[in-house]
N, C-alpha and C positions, 0 to 999 in steps of 0.2 A: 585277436586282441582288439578289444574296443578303445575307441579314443574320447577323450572326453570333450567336453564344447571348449574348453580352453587349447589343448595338443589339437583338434580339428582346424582352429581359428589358425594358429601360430604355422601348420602346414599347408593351410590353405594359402595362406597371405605372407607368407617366408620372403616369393618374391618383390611384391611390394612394399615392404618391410626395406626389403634391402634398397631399392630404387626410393624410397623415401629418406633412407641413411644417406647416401647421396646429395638428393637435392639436397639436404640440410647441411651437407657440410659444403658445399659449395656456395650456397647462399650467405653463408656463415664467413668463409673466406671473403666474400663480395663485400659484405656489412663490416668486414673487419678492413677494407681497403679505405670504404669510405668513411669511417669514421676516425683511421689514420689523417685522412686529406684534411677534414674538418675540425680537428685538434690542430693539424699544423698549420692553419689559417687562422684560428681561434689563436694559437700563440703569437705567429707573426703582428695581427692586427692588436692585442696586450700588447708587446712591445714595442711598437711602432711610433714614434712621435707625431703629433697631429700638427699638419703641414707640413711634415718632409723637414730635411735640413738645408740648409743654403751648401748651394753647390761648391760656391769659393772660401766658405771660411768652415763649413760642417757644421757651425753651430742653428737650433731648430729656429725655422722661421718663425713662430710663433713666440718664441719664448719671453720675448719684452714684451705680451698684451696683455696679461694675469692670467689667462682662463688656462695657458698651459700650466702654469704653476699648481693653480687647483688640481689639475686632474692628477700631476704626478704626485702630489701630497694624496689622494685620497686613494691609490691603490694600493697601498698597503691594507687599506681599509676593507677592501672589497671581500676578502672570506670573511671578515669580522661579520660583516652583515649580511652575507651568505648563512652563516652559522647561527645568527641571530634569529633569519629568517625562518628556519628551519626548527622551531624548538616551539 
């Protein structure tokens, strides 16, 4: 039985086929750790108030300067001008 340059290839390199299945799913798993970590820092830092809250009463230390009020009014905004930007 003759093989042809395709069944040659595929029995030839069977094994590193499968050691390439491998590293890719393990890399895969790697990339899917870290870009868990990076979304849940990405959220935390979204919802975070800027300058913490006062320790004794919880409400944000910033919140009587103006510039917190801006930024909580403008995130609702923020896929607006993702979506925006996008088109």
């Amino acid at each position: 039985m003759k093989l042809t340059a395709e069944g040659y290839f595929i029995t030839a390199n069977s094994e590193l086929r499968n050691l390439a299945k491998e590293w890719l799913k393990t890399t895969a798993e790697g990339c899917s750790v870290v870009a868990v970590l990076i979304a849940t820092v990405a959220f935390a830092a979204a919802y975070t108030v800027p300058g913490g809250p006062n320790q004794s009463t919880g409400v944000p230390v910033l919140l009587y300067l103006g510039t917190l009020s801006n930024v909580v009014e403008s995130k609702p905004l923020i896929p607006t001008f993702h979506e925006i930007s996008h088109m």
